[in-house]
C-alpha positions as CSV (number, residue, x, y, z in Angstrom):
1,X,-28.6,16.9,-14.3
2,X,-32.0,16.3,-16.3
3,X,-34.3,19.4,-17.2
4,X,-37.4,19.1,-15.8
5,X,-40.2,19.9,-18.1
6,X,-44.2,21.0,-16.1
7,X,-47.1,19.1,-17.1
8,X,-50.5,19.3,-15.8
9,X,-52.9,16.5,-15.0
10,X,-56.5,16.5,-14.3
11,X,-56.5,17.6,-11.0
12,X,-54.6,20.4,-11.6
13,X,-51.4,19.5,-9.8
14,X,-47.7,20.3,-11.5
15,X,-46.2,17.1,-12.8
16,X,-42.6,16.9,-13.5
17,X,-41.3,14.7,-16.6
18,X,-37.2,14.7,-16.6
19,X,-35.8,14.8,-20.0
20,X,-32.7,12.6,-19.7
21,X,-29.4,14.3,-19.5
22,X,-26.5,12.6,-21.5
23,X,-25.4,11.4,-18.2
24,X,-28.2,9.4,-17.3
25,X,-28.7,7.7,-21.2
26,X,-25.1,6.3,-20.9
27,X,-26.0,5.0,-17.4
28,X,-29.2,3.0,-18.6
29,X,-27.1,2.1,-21.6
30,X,-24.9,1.1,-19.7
31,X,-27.2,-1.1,-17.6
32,X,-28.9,-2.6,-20.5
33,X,-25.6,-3.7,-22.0
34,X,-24.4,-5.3,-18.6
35,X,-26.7,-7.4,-18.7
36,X,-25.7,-9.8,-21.5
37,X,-22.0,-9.6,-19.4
38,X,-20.5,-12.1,-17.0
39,X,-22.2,-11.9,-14.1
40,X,-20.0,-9.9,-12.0
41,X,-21.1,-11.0,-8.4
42,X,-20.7,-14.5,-9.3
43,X,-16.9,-14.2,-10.6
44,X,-16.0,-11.8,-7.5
45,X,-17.3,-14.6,-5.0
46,X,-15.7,-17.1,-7.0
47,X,-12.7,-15.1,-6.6
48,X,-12.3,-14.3,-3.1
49,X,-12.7,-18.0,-2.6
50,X,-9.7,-18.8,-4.1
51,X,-7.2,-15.9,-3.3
52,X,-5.0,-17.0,-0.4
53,X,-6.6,-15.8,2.8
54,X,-10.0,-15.2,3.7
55,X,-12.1,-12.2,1.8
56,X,-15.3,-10.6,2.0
57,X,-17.4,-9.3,-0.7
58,X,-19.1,-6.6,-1.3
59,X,-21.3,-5.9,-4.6
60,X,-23.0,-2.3,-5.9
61,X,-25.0,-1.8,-8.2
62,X,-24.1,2.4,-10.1
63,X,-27.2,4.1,-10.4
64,X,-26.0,7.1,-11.9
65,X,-22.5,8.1,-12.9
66,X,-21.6,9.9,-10.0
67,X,-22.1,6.7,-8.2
68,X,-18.0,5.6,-9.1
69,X,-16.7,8.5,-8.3
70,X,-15.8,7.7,-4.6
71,X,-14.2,4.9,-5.9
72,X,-12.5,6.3,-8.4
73,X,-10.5,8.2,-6.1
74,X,-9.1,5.4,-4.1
75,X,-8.1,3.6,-7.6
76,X,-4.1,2.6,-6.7
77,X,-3.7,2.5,-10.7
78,X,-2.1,4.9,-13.5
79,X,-3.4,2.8,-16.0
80,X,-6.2,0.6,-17.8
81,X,-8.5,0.5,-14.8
82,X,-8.1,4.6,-14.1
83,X,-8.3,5.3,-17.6
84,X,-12.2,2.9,-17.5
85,X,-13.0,4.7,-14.2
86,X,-12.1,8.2,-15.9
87,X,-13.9,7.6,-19.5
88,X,-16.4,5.0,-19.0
89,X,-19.7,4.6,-16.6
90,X,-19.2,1.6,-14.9
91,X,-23.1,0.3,-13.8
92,X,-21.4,-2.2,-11.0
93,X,-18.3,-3.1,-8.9
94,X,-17.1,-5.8,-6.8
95,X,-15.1,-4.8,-3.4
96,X,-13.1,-7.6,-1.9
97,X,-11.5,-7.3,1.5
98,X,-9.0,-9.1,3.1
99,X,-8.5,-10.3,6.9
100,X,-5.2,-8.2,6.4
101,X,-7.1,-5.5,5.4
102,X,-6.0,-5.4,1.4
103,X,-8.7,-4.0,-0.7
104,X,-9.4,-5.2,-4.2
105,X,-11.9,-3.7,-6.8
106,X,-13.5,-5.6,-9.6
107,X,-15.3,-3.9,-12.6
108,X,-16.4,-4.8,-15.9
109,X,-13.6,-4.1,-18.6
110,X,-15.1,-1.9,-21.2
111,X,-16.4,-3.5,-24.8
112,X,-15.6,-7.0,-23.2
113,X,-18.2,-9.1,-22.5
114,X,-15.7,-11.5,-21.0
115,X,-13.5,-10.0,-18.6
116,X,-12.5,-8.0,-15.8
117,X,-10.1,-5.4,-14.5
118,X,-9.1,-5.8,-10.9
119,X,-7.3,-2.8,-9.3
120,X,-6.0,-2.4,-5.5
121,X,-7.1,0.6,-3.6
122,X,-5.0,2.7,-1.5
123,X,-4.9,1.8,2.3
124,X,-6.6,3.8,4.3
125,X,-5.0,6.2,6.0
126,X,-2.2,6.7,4.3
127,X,-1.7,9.8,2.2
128,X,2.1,9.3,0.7
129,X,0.4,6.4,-1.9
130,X,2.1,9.3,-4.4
131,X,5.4,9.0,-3.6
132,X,5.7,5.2,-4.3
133,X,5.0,3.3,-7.5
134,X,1.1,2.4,-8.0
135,X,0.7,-1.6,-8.1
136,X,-1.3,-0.8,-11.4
137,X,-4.3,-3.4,-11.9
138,X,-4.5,-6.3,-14.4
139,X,-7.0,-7.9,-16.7
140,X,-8.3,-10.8,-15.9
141,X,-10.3,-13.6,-17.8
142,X,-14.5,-13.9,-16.1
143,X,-13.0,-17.7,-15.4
144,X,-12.2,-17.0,-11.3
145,X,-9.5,-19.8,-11.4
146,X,-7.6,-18.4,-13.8
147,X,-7.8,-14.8,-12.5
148,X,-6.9,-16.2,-9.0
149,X,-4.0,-17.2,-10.3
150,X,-3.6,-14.4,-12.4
151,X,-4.3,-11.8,-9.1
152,X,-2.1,-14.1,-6.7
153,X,1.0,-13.8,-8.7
154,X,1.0,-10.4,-10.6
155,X,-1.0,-8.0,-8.8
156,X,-1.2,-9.2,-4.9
157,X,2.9,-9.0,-5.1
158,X,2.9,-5.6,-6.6
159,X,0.1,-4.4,-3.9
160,X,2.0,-5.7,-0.8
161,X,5.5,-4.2,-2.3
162,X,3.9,-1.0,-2.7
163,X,2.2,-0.9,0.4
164,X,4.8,-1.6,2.7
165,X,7.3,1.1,0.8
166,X,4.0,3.8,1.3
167,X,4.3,2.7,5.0
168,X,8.2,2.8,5.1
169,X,7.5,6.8,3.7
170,X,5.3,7.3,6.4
171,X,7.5,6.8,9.0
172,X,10.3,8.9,7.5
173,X,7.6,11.7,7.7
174,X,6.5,10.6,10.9
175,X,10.0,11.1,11.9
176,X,10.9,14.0,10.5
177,X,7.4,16.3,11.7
178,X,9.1,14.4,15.4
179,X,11.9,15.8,15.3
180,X,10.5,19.3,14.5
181,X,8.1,19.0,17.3
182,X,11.0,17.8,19.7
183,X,13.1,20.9,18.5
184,X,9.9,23.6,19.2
185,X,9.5,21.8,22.8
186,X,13.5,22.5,23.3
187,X,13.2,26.3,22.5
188,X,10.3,27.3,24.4
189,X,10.7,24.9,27.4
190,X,13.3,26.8,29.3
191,X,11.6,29.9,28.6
192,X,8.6,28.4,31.0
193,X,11.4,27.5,33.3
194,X,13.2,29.5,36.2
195,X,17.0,29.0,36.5
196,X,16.6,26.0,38.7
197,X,14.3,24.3,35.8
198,X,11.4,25.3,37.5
199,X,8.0,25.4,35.8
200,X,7.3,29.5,36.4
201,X,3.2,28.7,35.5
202,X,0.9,26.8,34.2
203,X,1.6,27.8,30.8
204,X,4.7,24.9,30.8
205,X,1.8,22.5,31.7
206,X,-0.2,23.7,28.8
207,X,2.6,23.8,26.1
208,X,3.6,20.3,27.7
209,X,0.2,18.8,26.4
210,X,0.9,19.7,22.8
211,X,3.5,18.6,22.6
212,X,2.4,15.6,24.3
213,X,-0.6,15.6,21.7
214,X,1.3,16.1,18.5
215,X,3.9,13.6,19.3
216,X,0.8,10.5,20.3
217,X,-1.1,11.8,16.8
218,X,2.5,11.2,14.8
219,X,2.5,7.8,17.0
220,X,-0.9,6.7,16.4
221,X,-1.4,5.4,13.2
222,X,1.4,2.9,13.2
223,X,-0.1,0.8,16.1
224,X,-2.3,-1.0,13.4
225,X,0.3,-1.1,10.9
226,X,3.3,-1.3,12.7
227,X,3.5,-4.5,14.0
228,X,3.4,-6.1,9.8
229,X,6.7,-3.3,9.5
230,X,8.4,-4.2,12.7
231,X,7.7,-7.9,11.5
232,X,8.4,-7.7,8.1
233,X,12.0,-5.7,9.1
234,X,13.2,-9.1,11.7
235,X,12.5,-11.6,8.5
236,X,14.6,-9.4,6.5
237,X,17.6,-8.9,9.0
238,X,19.4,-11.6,8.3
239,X,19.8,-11.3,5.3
240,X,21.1,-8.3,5.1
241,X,24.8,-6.8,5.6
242,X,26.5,-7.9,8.9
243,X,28.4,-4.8,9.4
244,X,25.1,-2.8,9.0
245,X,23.3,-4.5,11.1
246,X,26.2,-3.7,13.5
247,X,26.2,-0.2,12.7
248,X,22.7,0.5,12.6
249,X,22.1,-1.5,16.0
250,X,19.0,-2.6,13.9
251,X,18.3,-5.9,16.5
252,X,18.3,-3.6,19.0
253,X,16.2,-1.0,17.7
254,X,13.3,-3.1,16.1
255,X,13.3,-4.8,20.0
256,X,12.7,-0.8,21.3
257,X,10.3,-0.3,18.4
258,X,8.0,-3.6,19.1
259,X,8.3,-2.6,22.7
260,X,7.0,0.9,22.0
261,X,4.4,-0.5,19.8
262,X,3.2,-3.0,22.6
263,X,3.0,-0.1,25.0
264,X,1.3,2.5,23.2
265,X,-1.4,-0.4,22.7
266,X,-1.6,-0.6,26.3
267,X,-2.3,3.0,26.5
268,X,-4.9,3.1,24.1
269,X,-6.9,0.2,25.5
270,X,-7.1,1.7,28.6
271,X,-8.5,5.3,26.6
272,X,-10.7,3.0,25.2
273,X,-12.1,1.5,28.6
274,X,-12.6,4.9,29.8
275,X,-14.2,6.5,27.8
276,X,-16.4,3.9,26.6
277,X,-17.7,4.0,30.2
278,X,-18.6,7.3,30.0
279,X,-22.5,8.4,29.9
280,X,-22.8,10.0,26.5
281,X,-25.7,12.6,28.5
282,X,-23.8,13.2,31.2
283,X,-23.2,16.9,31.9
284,X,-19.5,16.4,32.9
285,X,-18.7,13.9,29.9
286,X,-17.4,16.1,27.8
287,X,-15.4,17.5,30.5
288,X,-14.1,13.9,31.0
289,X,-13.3,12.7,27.6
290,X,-11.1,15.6,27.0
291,X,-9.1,14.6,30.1
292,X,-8.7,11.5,29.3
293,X,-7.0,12.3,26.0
294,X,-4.9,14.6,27.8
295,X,-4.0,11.4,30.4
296,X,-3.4,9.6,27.2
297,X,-1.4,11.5,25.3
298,X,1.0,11.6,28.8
299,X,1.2,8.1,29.3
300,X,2.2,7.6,25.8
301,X,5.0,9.9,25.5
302,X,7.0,7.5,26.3
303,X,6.4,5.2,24.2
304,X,5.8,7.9,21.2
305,X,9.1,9.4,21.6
306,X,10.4,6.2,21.7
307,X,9.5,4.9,18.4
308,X,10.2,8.2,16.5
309,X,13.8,7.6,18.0
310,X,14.2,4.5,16.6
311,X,12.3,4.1,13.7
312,X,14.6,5.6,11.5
313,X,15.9,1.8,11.7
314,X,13.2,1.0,9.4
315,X,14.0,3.4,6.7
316,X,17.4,2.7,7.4
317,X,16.4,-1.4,6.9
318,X,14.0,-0.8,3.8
319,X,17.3,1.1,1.9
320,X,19.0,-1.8,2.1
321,X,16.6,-4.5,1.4
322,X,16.0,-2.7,-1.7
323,X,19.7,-2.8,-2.7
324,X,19.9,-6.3,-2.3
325,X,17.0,-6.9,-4.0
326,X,18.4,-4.9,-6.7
327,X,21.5,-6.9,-7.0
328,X,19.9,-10.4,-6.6
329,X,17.2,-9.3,-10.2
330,X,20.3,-8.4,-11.4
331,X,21.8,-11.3,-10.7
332,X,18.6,-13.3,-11.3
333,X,19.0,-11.4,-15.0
334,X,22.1,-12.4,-15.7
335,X,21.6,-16.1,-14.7
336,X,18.2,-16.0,-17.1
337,X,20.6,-14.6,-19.7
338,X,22.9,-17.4,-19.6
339,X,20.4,-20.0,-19.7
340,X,18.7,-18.4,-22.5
341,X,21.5,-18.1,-25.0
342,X,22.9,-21.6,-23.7
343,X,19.0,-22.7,-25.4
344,X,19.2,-20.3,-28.3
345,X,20.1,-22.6,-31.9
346,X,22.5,-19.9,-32.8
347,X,24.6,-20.1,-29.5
348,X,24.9,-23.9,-30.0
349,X,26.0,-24.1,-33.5
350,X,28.1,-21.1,-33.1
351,X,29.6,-22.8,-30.0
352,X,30.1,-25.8,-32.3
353,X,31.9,-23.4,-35.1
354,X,34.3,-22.0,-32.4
355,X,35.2,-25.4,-31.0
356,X,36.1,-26.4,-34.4
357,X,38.2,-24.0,-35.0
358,X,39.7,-24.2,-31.6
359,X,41.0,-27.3,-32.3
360,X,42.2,-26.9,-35.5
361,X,44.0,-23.8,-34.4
362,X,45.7,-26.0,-31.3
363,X,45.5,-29.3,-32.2
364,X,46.9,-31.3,-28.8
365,X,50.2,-32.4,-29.4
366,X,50.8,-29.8,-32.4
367,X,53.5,-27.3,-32.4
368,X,52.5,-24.7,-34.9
369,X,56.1,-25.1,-36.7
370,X,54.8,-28.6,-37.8
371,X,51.6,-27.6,-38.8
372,X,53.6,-25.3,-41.5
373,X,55.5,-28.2,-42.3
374,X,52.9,-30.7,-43.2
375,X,50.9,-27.8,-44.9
376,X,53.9,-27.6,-47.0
């Protein structure tokens, strides 16, 4: 932060000149310097234009340092763009969003005038971005054409790959914190129960509505992002394994899970209409927001328990996809292989030398007795 340093002025009131910290010299650096750059509004706009989908834009300008920082910590990148975001003030960034809701970041690349780095940032709401490979960020030319292109087939690939395994984790948490909360319900229930399975007080009501609420919060998140994984698993099913499909029951399961998904939305619109009809003043609306969530949380039991019980068909579904994938690259590979040495100058003339030889060694018609006979 700059020192402030007391001066007085003729009316005898306390001025205040700020020396400028080191900070706040590499900002207007900074600034002065960005302004013999591409202009980086103008390339973002022309961008989003030409990315597949529709995109919004979304320009700032960094007044100070600090100003990147809560970008800097939704940067999906381990490399050239973090390392810029960690040891250079950036003065501006570009923000482009998606109608799928992919996020894109644009930001001068440091000591060139004439181009960009473009990064992904990390969906909201997900915190397991860790435990999948970052879809690191590319550079890009300040020609939006060419970066289109460039963004389209490198780095929007890599950002949707890396977004759906992220989700893919989420469930298997999901699933897992389910099935702990499924097991504490089991152990305490008949507790709160008489021998004839009996509530004995109100206490199994209460312990019922945590559960209730722990299970809907698990459930929750995947009614926006659910439906693309649902989706994205019925594309992939046939192509994979017949006898797992069998054995996992997976057409069966992803019907349960959209089903699930398609009621807990149900549930949650009604919330919605409830208690946005509630009178935010209203002595009693406090009272009757809270029972509504309880309500809530009941009706979508159901369907919450429902998709942690199958959704183990999309872990299940993603482990496989990523084994055939795996053997069609490496097929893929080996098919780029061939072609490559079939190209290659040496291949051919050593293909030539081994023919010749071939046919010297087994001429057609030649015996090799009579090939020591006319040698001699």
């Amino acid at each position: 932060m700059a020192d402030p340093t007391s001066a007085t002025r003729g009316d005898s009131l306390p001025v205040f000149r700020f020396a400028a910290s080191a900070s706040e010299r590499q900002v207007t650096s900074a600034a002065r310097r960005h302004n013999d750059r591409a202009n980086l509004v103008v390339f973002a706009e022309g961008l989003a234009a030409r990315l597949p989908g529709s995109w919004a834009v979304v320009a700032q300008e960094h007044a100070a340092h600090s100003d990147q920082f809560p970008l800097a910590e939704r940067i999906w990148d381990l490399g050239h763009v973090n390392w810029a975001f960690d040891q250079f003030v950036l003065p501006r960034d570009a923000v482009l969003t998606s109608d799928t809701s992919c996020e894109l970041v644009v930001v001068d690349r440091p000591r060139r005038k004439r181009e960009f780095l473009v990064a992904a940032l990390q969906p909201s709401g997900s915190d397991v971005t860790d435990r999948v490979k970052a879809p690191d960020g590319i550079v890009v030319d300040a020609d939006p054409a060419r970066a289109a292109s460039a963004v389209a087939n490198r780095l929007l690939p890599r950002y949707e790959q890396a977004v759906h395994e992220a989700r893919i984790e989420q469930v298997a948490m999901a699933v897992a914190a389910s099935e702990r909360v499924l097991a504490e319900w089991d152990a305490i229930s008949d507790s709160l129960c008489d021998a004839d399975h009996w509530p004995l007080d109100e206490r199994y009501g209460l312990r019922q509505q945590q559960r209730d609420a722990e299970m809907w919060a698990l459930f929750a998140p995947f009614l926006d992002h659910g439906p693309a994984l649902v989706a994205h698993a019925e594309e992939t099913l046939p192509f994979l394994d017949p006898e797992d499909r069998a054995d996992g029951r997976w057409p069966y399961r992803l019907r349960v899970l959209r089903e699930a998904l398609e009621g807990g939305a149900r549930v949650q619109a009604d919330f919605e209409d409830v208690t946005g009809a509630l009178l935010p003043d209203h002595p009693r609306a406090e009272a009757a927001f809270a029972k509504a969530v309880v309500e809530r949380n009941a009706e979508g039991w159901h369907y919450s328990l429902t998709w942690m019980e199958s959704g183990g068909a999309l872990v299940e579904m993603a482990r496989a996809e990523r084994g055939l994938r795996g053997r069609l690259d490496g097929s893929q590979q080996s098919a780029q292989v061939q072609a490559a040495r079939a190209r290659s100058p040496h291949a051919i003339r050593q293909s030539v030398v081994t023919t010749a030889v071939s046919a010297a060694a087994t001429a057609p018609g030649l015996l090799s007795h009579d090939r020591v006979r006319r040698s001699r």
